[in-house]
C-alpha positions in Angstrom: 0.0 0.0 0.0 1.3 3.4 -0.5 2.1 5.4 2.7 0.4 8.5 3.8 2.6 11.4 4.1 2.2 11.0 7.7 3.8 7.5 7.5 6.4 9.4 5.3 7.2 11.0 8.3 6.4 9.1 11.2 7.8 10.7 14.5 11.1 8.8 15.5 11.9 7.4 11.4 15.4 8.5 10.5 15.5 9.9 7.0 16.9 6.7 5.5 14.1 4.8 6.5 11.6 7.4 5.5 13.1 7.1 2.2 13.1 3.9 2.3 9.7 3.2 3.6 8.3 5.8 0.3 10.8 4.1 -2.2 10.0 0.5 -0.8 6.4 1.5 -1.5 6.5 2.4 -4.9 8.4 -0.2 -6.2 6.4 -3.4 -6.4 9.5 -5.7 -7.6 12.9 -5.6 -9.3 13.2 -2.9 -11.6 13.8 0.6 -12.3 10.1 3.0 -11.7 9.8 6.6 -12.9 7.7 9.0 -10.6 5.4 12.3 -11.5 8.8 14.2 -10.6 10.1 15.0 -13.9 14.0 13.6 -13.3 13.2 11.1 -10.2 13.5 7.9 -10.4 13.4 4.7 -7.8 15.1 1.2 -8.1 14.9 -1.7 -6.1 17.3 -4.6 -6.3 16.2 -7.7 -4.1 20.0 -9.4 -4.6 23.8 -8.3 -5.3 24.9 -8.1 -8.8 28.0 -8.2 -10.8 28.7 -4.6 -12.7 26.3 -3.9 -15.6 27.4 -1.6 -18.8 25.3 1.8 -17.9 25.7 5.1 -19.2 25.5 7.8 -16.8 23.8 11.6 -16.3 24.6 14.7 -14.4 22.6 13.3 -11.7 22.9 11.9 -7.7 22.2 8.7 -6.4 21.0 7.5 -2.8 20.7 4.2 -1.8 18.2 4.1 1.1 18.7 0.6 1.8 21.4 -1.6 0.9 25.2 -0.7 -0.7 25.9 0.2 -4.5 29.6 0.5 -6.5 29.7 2.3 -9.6 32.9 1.9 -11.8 34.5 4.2 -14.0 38.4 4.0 -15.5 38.7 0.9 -13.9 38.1 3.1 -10.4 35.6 1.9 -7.8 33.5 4.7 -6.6 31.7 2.5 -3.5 28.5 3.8 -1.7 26.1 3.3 1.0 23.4 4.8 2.8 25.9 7.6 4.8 26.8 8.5 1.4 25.6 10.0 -1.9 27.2 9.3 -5.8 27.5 12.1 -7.6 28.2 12.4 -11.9 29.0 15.4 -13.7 28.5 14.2 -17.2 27.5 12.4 -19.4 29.5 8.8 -19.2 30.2 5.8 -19.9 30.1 3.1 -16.7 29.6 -0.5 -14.8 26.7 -0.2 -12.0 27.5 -3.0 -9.5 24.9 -4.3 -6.5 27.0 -4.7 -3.0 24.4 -5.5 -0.6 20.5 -6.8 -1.3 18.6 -9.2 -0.3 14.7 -10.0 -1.0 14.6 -9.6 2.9 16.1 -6.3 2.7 16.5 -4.8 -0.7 18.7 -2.4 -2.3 16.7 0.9 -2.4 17.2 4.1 -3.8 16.8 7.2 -6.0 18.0 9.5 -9.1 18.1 12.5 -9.2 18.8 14.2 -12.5 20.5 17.8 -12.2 20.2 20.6 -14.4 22.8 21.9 -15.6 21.8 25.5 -16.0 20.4 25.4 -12.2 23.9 24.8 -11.3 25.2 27.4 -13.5 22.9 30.1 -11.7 23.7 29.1 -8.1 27.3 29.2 -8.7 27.0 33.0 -10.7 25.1 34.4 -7.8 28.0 34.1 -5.5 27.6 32.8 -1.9 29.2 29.6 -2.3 32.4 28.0 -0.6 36.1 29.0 -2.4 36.7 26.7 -5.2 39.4 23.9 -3.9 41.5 22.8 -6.3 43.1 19.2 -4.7 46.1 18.7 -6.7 46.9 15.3 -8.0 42.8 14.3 -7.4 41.7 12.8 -10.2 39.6 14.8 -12.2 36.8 12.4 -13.2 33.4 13.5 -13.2 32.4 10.9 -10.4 33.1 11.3 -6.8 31.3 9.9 -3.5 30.0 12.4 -0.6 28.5 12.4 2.6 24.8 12.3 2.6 24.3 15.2 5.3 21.1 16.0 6.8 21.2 19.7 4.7 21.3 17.4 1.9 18.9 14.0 3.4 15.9 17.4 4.1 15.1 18.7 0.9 15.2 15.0 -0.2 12.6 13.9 2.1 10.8 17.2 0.8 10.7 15.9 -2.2 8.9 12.6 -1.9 6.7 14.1 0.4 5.3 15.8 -2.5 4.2 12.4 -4.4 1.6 12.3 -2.1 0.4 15.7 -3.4 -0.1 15.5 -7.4 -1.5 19.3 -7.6 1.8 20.5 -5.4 4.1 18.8 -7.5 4.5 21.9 -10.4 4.7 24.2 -8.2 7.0 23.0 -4.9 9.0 20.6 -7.3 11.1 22.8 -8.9 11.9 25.1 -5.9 12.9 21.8 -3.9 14.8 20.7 -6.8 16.6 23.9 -6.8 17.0 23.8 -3.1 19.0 20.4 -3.1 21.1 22.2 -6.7 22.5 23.9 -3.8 23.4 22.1 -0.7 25.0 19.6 -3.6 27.5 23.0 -4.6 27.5 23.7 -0.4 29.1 19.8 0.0 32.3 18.7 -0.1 31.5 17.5 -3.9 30.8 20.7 -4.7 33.9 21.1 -7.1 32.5 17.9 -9.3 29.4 19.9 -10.2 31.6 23.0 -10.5 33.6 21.5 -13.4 30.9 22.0 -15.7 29.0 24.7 -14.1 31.3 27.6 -15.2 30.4 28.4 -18.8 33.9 29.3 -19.6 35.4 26.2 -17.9 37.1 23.3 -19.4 34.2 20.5 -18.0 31.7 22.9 -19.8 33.3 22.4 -22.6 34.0 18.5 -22.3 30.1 18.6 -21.9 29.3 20.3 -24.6 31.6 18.2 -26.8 29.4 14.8 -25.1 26.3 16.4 -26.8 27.7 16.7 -30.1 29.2 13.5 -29.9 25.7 11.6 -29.1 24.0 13.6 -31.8 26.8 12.4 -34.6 27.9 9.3 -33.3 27.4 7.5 -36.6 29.9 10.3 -38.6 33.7 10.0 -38.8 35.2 11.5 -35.6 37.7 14.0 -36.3 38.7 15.3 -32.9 41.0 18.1 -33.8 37.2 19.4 -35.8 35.5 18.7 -32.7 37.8 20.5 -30.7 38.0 23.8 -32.2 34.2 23.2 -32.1 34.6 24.0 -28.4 37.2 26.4 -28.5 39.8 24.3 -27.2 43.3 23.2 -28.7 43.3 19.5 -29.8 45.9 18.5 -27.2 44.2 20.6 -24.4 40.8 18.7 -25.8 42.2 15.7 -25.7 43.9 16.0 -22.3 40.6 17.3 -20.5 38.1 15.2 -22.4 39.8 11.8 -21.0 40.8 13.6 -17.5 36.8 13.6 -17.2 35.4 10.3 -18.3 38.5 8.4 -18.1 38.5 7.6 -22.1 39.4 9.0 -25.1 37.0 11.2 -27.6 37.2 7.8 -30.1 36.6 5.0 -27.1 33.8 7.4 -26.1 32.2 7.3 -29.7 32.7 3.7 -29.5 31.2 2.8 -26.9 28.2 4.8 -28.2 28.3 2.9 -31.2 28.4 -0.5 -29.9 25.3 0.2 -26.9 23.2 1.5 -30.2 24.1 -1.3 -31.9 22.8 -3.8 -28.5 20.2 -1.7 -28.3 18.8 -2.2 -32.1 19.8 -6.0 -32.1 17.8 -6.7 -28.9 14.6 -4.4 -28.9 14.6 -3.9 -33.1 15.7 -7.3 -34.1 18.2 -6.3 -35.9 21.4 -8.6 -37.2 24.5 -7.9 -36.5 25.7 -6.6 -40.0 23.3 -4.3 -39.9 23.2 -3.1 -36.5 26.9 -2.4 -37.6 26.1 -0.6 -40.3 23.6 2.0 -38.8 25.8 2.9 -36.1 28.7 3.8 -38.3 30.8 0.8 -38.7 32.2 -0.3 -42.2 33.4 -3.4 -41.4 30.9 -6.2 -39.1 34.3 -8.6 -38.1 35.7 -5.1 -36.5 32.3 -4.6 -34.7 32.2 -8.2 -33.5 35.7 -7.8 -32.1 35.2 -4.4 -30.6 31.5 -5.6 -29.0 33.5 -9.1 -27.5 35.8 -6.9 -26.1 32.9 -4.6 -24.2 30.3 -6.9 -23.5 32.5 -10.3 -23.0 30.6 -12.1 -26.4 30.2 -12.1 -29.5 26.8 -10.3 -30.5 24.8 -13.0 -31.6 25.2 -14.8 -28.2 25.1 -11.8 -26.1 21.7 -11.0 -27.4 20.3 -14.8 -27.0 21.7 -14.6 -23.7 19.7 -11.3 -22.6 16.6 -12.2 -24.7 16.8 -15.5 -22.8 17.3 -13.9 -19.3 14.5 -11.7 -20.1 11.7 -14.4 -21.2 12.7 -16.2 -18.1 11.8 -13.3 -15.9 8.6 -13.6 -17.4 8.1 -17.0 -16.9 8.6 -16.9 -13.2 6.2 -14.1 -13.1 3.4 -15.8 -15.2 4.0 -18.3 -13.0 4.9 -22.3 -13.6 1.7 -23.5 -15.8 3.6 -21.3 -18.4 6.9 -22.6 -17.6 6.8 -25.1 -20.2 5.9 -22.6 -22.8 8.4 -20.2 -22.0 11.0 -23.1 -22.4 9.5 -24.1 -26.2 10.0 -20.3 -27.2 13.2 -19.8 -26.1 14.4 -23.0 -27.9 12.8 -22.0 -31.2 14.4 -18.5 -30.9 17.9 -19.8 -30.3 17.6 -22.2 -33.3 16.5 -19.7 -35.7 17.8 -16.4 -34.8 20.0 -15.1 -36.8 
């Protein structure tokens, strides 16, 4: 049942387990859910699981129950509930389960942030000195502490699911509200990095936009560099300081996700799933999509389509067991 806002906030529930108890109740099973909050999102993971391919957004993460680990460069970026992740851009990653059960499940939220909000906060002044931590990595990633500045506005937030008609109006100040204590924490200079219109992350950014739009063109990165003002080598230098690969690896791995994602949901072969996403020749595809997804297309795809049929046998239950079984078969001796 979904909780009244005075279960939200029952006297003597810490904020975790206010979140919790609002996330837990919104998210019937397994699976990633959507709310009326334009950018919020809930998941709910009922067991640990080995890092997943994900592509990640200027957003924050809480887990509310439960641990998470997100990877990026080969860099382990662990959190739990004392903790919040936070990305800058626009990146490539691996999303890794630490601690679930279906006892007690991993909960939590997203949060996407706007980049413009940021930009406004940080113009009007106000705000801690910028810190620059010498030999820190630069990556757009880092892990802070979840403070109760931070945890309030949060809980402000999911309040407001229980009031539709508020949500227009309230949603967008709270949203703001939390833009802020994120550039008040001590990840501040994360969000910083691509806040500051002149400022190299700005820049990175805006090369990530063009390079999603034209993905499928030949990437010329001294072009794409004086596109945002910046000297190749500079470019080149800042762009894989941030996401921890190169402008090329980035468009590759762009091109190989579109490509899973038209083989699995658009049935398309591998040739030409290739071929739409800018490759010229399928063996180099197969060997670049074995190298990021550990197979070779064909059985990568069998393999998910297979996992995901089975899901749907165990929740159609066991009369359709048998069924699910025949289909699967027929699928793996004619695909393609």
């Amino acid at each position: 049942m979904t909780p009244r806002p005075h279960d939200t906030v029952a006297p003597g529930r810490s904020p975790h387990e206010a979140m919790a108890h609002a996330i837990g109740a919104r998210t019937p099973g397994v699976g990633d859910y959507a709310t009326p909050i334009a950018g919020l999102s809930f998941f709910r993971r009922d067991a640990p699981a080995p890092p997943v391919v994900c592509m990640v957004e200027p957003s924050i993460v809480l887990v509310a129950q439960g641990a998470k680990q997100l990877w990026v460069g080969g860099a382990a970026y662990p959190y739990d509930t004392s903790q919040f992740l936070v990305t800058s851009l626009d990146m490539p990653a691996n999303s890794e389960v630490k601690a679930a059960s279906a006892a007690q499940p991993c909960l939590g939220l997203v949060l996407k942030l706007d980049v413009r909000t940021l930009a406004e906060l940080a113009a009007q002044g106000g705000l801690p000195p910028h810190r620059d931590r010498r030999g820190s990595s630069g990556v757009g990633v880092g892990i802070g502490t979840a403070t109760a500045a931070l945890l309030a506005p949060i809980g402000r937030l999911l309040e407001l699911l229980e009031e539709p008609d508020a949500i227009p109006v309230l949603a967008p100040l709270i949203h703001r509200e939390i833009h802020y204590r994120l550039l008040m924490s001590d990840q501040a200079d994360k969000l910083r990095q691509i806040a500051s219109v002149d400022g190299q992350g700005h820049r990175i950014a805006r090369a990530i936009d063009w390079l999603k739009l034209n993905y499928t063109s030949p990437l010329r990165v001294d072009e794409l560099a004086a596109r945002v003002q910046m000297s190749a080598p500079t470019f080149h230098h800042h762009f894989r300081q941030l996401t921890a690969m190169s402008p090329l690896q980035y468009q590759k791995w762009l091109r190989l996700n579109e490509a899973k994602r038209l083989m699995l949901n658009e049935h398309c072969d591998a040739a030409s799933a290739a071929f739409k996403v800018g490759y010229e020749s399928p063996s180099q595809f197969s060997r670049e999509y074995s190298r990021l997804f550990g197979a070779p297309p064909r059985r990568d795809i069998e393999v998910l389509r297979g996992g995901a049929r089975n899901v749907e046998a165990l929740v159609a239950g066991a009369a359709n067991t048998a069924t699910t079984d025949l289909e699967l078969q027929a699928a793996a001796s004619s695909s393609d």
